[in-house]
FISESE-602117 format. One record per residue (C-alpha): x, y, z. Coordinates in steps of 0.25 Angstrom, whole numbers, padded with zeros to 4 digits, always signed. Last residue first. Layout:
<pts>
XYZ ...
</pts>
This chain:
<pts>
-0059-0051-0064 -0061-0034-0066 -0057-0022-0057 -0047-0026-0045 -0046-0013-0037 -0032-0014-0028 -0032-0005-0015 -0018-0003-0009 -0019+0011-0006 -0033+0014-0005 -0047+0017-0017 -0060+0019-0011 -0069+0010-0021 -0082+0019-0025 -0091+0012-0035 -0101+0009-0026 -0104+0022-0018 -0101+0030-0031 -0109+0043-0027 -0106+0042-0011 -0091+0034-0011 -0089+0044-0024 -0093+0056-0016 -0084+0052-0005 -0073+0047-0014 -0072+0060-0021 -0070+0070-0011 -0060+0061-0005 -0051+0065-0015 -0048+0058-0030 -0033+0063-0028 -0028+0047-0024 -0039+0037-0028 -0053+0035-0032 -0058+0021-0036 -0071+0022-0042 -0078+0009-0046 -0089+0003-0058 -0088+0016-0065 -0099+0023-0068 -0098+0035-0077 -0106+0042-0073 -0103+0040-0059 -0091+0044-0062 -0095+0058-0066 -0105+0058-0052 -0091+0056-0046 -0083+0068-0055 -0094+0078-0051 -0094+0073-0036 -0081+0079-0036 -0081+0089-0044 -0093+0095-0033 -0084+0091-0021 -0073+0099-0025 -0060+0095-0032 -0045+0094-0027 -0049+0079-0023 -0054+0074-0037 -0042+0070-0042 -0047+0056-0047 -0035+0047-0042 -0039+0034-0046 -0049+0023-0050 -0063+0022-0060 -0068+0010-0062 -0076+0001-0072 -0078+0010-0082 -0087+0005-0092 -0087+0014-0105 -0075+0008-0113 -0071+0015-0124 -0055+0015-0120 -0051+0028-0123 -0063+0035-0120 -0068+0028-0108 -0054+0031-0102 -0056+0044-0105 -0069+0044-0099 -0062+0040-0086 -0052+0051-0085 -0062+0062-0088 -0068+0056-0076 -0058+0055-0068 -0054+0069-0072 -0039+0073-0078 -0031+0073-0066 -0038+0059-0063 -0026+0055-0053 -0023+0041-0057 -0037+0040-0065 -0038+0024-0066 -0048+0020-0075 -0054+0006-0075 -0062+0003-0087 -0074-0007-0091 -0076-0020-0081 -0077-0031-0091 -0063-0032-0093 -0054-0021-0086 -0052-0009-0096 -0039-0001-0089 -0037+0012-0088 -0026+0023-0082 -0028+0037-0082 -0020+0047-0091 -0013+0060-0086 -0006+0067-0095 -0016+0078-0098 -0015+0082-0084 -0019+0097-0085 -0006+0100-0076 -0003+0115-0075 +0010+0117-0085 +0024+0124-0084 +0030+0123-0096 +0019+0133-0103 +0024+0130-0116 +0025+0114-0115 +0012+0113-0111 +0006+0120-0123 +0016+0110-0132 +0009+0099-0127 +0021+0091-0118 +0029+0082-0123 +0038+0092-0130 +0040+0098-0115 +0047+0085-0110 +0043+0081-0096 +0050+0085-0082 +0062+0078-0077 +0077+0081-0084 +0082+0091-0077 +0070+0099-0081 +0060+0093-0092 +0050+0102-0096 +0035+0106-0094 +0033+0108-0079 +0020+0103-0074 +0007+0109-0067 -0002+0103-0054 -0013+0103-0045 -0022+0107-0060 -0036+0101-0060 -0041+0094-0071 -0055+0097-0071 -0066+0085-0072 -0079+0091-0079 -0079+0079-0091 -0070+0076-0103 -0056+0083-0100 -0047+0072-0109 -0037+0062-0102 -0023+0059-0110 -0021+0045-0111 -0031+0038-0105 -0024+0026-0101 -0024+0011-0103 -0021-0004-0096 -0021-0018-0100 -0009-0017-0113 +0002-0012-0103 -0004+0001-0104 -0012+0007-0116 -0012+0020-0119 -0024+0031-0121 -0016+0045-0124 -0002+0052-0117 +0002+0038-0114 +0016+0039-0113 +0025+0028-0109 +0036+0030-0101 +0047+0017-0102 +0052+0014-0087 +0067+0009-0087 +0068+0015-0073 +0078+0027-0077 +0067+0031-0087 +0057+0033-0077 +0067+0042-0066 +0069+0048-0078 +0056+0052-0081 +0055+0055-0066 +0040+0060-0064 +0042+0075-0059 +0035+0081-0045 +0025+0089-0039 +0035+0101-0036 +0027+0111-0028 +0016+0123-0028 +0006+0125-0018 -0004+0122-0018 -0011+0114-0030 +0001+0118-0038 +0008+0104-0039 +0022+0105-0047 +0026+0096-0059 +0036+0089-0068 +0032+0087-0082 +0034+0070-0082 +0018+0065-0083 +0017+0077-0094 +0023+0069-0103 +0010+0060-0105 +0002+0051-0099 +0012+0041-0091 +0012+0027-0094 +0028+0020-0089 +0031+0007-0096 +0039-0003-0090 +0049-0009-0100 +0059-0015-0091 +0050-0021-0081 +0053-0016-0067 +0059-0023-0057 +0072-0017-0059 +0065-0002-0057 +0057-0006-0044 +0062+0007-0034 +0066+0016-0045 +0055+0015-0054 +0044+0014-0040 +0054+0027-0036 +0050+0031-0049 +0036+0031-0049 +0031+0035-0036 +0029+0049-0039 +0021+0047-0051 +0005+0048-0047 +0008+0057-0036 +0018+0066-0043 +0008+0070-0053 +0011+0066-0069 +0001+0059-0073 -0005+0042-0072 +0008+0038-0072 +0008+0025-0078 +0018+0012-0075 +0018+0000-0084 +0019-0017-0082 +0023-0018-0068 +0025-0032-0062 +0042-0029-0060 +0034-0020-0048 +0028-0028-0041 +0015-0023-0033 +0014-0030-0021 +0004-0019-0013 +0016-0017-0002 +0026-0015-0014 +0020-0008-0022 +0015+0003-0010 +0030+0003-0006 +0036+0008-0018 +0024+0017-0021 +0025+0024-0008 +0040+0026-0009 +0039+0029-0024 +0031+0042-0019 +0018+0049-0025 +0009+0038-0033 +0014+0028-0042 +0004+0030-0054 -0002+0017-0061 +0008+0004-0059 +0004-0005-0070 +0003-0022-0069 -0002-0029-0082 -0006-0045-0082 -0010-0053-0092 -0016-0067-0090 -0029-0062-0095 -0030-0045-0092 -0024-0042-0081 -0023-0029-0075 -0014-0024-0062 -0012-0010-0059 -0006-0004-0047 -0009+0010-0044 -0002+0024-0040 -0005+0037-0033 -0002+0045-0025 -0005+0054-0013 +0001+0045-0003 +0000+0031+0003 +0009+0021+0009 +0004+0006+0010 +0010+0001+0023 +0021-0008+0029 +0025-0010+0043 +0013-0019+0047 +0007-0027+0035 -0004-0020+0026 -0018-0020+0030 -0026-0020+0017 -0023-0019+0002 -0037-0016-0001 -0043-0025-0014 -0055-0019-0022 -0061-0028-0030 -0069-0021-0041 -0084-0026-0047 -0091-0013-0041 -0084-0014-0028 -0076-0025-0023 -0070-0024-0009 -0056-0024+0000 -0058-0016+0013 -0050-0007+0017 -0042-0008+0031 -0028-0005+0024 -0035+0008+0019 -0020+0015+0013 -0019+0029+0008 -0016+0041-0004 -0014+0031-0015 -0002+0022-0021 -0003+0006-0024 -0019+0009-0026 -0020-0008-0034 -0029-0007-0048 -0031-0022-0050 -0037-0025-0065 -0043-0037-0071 -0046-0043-0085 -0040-0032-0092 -0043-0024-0105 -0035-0016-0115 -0043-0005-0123 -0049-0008-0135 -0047-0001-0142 -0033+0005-0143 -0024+0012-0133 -0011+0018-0137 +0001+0011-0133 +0009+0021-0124 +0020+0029-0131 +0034+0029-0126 +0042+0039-0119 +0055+0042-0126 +0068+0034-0125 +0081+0036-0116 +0073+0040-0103 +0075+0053-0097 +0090+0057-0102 +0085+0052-0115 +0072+0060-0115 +0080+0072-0111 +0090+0071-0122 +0078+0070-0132 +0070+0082-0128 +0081+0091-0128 +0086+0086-0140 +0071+0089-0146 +0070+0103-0138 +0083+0107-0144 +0082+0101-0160 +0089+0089-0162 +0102+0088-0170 +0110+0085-0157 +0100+0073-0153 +0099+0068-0168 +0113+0066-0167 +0114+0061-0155 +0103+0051-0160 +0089+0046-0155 +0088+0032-0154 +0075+0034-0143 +0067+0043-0153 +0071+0032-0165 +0066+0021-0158 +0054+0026-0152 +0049+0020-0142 +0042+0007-0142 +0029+0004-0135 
</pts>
C-alpha cells in the first residue's frame, strides 16, 4: 500500500503552525521513520488460498533431536533431527515461526514472532536454512518481549539482504507501548525499537482489523471475547513516547490514553491464518492472549470457512487450573480440527489432557519441527 503523500510531504510551515500534540506528533514520526505507518489491504471474500503450507518452530522453549518425523490427521510432520557436533538449536521461552505457502508456482516466505534474543533467532535461521533475502513480510503477533525481541538484531544482522520494501504486520499501536511484567514481581519487559525498525528500511504496516499478508496469508484483526476464555493480565503498558521509544498517545483509544499507565487487555493482538486448499483453515495463535478459542471462531468469522484444519501455537493456558484447561480442550473438540499443535505458554497441563481427549489430533510441537498441511 501507498502512504500518504500529503502526511509524508509535510511542510515547515505547516510543522510551526500546528497545533502542540500535532507538531509533537509529526516531529516524532520523523525522527522514527520519515512516513507514517501504512494500512494493511483489508480482507475481502474470499479469502486467499494456498495449495501447501510448511509452518517450521524456528524458536521455542526446546530441541527433541531423537523425535520421530510422522504424519497425523493428513499432516507431515518433519523433525529436525540430530544436528552435527558443535552446533546446536538454542531454545528459550520465545517464540517465532517460519512460514512457507505456495499457491501454483507462487511462492510466499513470512517470519511470524522472533522469539526472546536475536542470538537465538540468528543462529536458529541459520541452522534450519532459512534465507533471509527470501522473506516477503514480518508480523508481530503482540507486543510481549518474547515474541519480538529477536527482531532487531535479525534487522541489524541481515539488513542488506533484505528486500527493500519488506513490510512489517503488527495489530495495532499498542505493539510499541513499552511494558513491565507484574505477574511477580515487577520489572522492565521491554520496548519494540521503532527506530531500530525504521533504520532497517522496514515499512510497518497496521492490521488493527482482518488483513491480508503478501496476498496468501490473513489475520484476525482485533479478537472479540466470544466464549468463557479470560484474558489474563501478566503485564500493563505505558502510554507515551519517552526518549523517543514507547507508542503515540493519539493512537491509542482515548480511555487508554488517559490512564497512561494501562493493564494489558491485548486488543492488538491478532493470530495469523491461512485457507490451505481442500483442507479448511490453519490458525496460528502466537500466544492466544485473547483465547484460542476466541481466536479460532474469529478466524471462522472473518473468513466464512467452517473447517479448520489445524490449530497451532502458544495458547496461554499454563497460568490456568486444570478445570480451564480441560474446558478449553473439550471447546476444541467441538470445534474439531483435524490437528492441535501447542507451543511456547500452552503448559503441560494442556498437552496431557489433550494427548488423553484428543489422542489423534495431538502433534507435540519441538524446536525445529516443520507441519506440511496440504499437497
Amino acid at each position: 500500500m501507498s502512504h500518504d503523500d500529503h502526511d509524508a510531504g509535510m511542510s515547515r510551515r505547516d510543522v510551526l503552525c500546528a497545533g502542540g500534540a500535532a507538531m509533537f506528533s509529526y516531529l516524532v514520526g520523523g525522527f522514527l521513520g520519515g512516513v507514517k505507518p501504512a494500512r494493511a489491504q483489508a480482507v475481502s471474500m474470499p479469502v486467499p488460498e494456498v495449495d501447501r503450507l510448511a509452518v517450521r518452530v524456528v524458536t521455542d522453549s526446546f530441541h527433541l533431536a531423537i523425535a520421530p518425523n510422522m504424519k497425523v490427521g493428513g499432516v507431515e510432520v518433519q523433525r529436525f533431527g540430530m544436528p552435527a557436533a558443535g552446533r546446536s538449536l538454542h531454545g528459550e521461552f520465545g517464540l517465532a515461526m517460519h512460514l512457507e505457502s505456495r499457491r501454483g508456482t507462487e511462492t510466499r516466505n513470512m517470519l511470524l514472532d522472533f522469539g526472546f534474543t536475536p542470538e537465538t533467532l540468528n543462529n536458529n535461521l541459520g541452522m534450519l536454512g532459512i534465507v533471509p533475502d527470501s522473506i516477503d513480510a514480518l508480523i508481530v503477533s503482540h507486543g510481549h518481549y518474547d515474541h519480538f525481541g529477536g527482531l532487531v538484531g535479525f534487522l541489524q544482522q541481515h539488513r542488506g539482504k533484505l528486500r527493500a520494501d519488506l513490510p512489517l504486520y503488527i495489530g495495532g499501536e499498542e505493539a510499541f507501548c513499552t511494558r513491565e511484567w507484574t505477574a511477580g514481581k515487577p520489572q522492565d519487559f521491554g520496548t519494540m525499537d521503532r527506530k531500530a525498525v525504521a533504520d532497517a528500511k522496514v515499512k510497518v504496516v497496521i492490521a488493527e482489523t482482518p488483513s491480508v499478508i503478501a496476498g496468501h496469508a490473513f489475520t484476525t484483526g482485533r479478537i472479540p471475547r466470544a466464549t468463557f476464555e479470560k484474558v489474563l493480565v501478566p503485564s500493563r503498558m505505558t502510554v507515551g513516547i519517552k526518549d523517543g521509544i514507547g507508542c503515540f498517545p493519539d493512537k491509542i483509544s482515548e480511555e487508554k490514553r488517559a490512564a497512561h499507565v494501562v493493564p494489558d487487555d491485548f486488543e492488538h493482538e491478532h493470530a495469523t491464518c491461512f485457507n490451505v486448499k481442500g483442507r479448511g483453515l490453519v490458525v496460528l495463535a502466537s500466544c492466544g492472549h485473547r483465547g484460542v478459542v476466541n481466536s479460532v471462531k474469529r478466524a471462522v468469522e472473518v473468513s466464512g470457512i467452517k473447517k479448520v484444519h489445524a490449530v497451532a501455537g502458544g495458547f496461554h493456558l499454563a497460568p490456568h487450573k486444570d478445570d480451564y484447561v480441560r474446558e478449553t480442550v473439550a471447546a476444541l473438540k467441538a470445534i474439531n480440527p483435524d490437528c492441535v499443535i501447542p507451543m511456547h505458554c500452552t503448559g503441560e497441563a494442556f498437552i496431557d489432557i489433550a494427548r488423553q481427549e484428543m489422542p489423534d489430533k495431538f502433534i507435540r510441537s519441538y524446536n525445529g519441527s516443520r507441519y506440511i498441511f496440504g499437497a
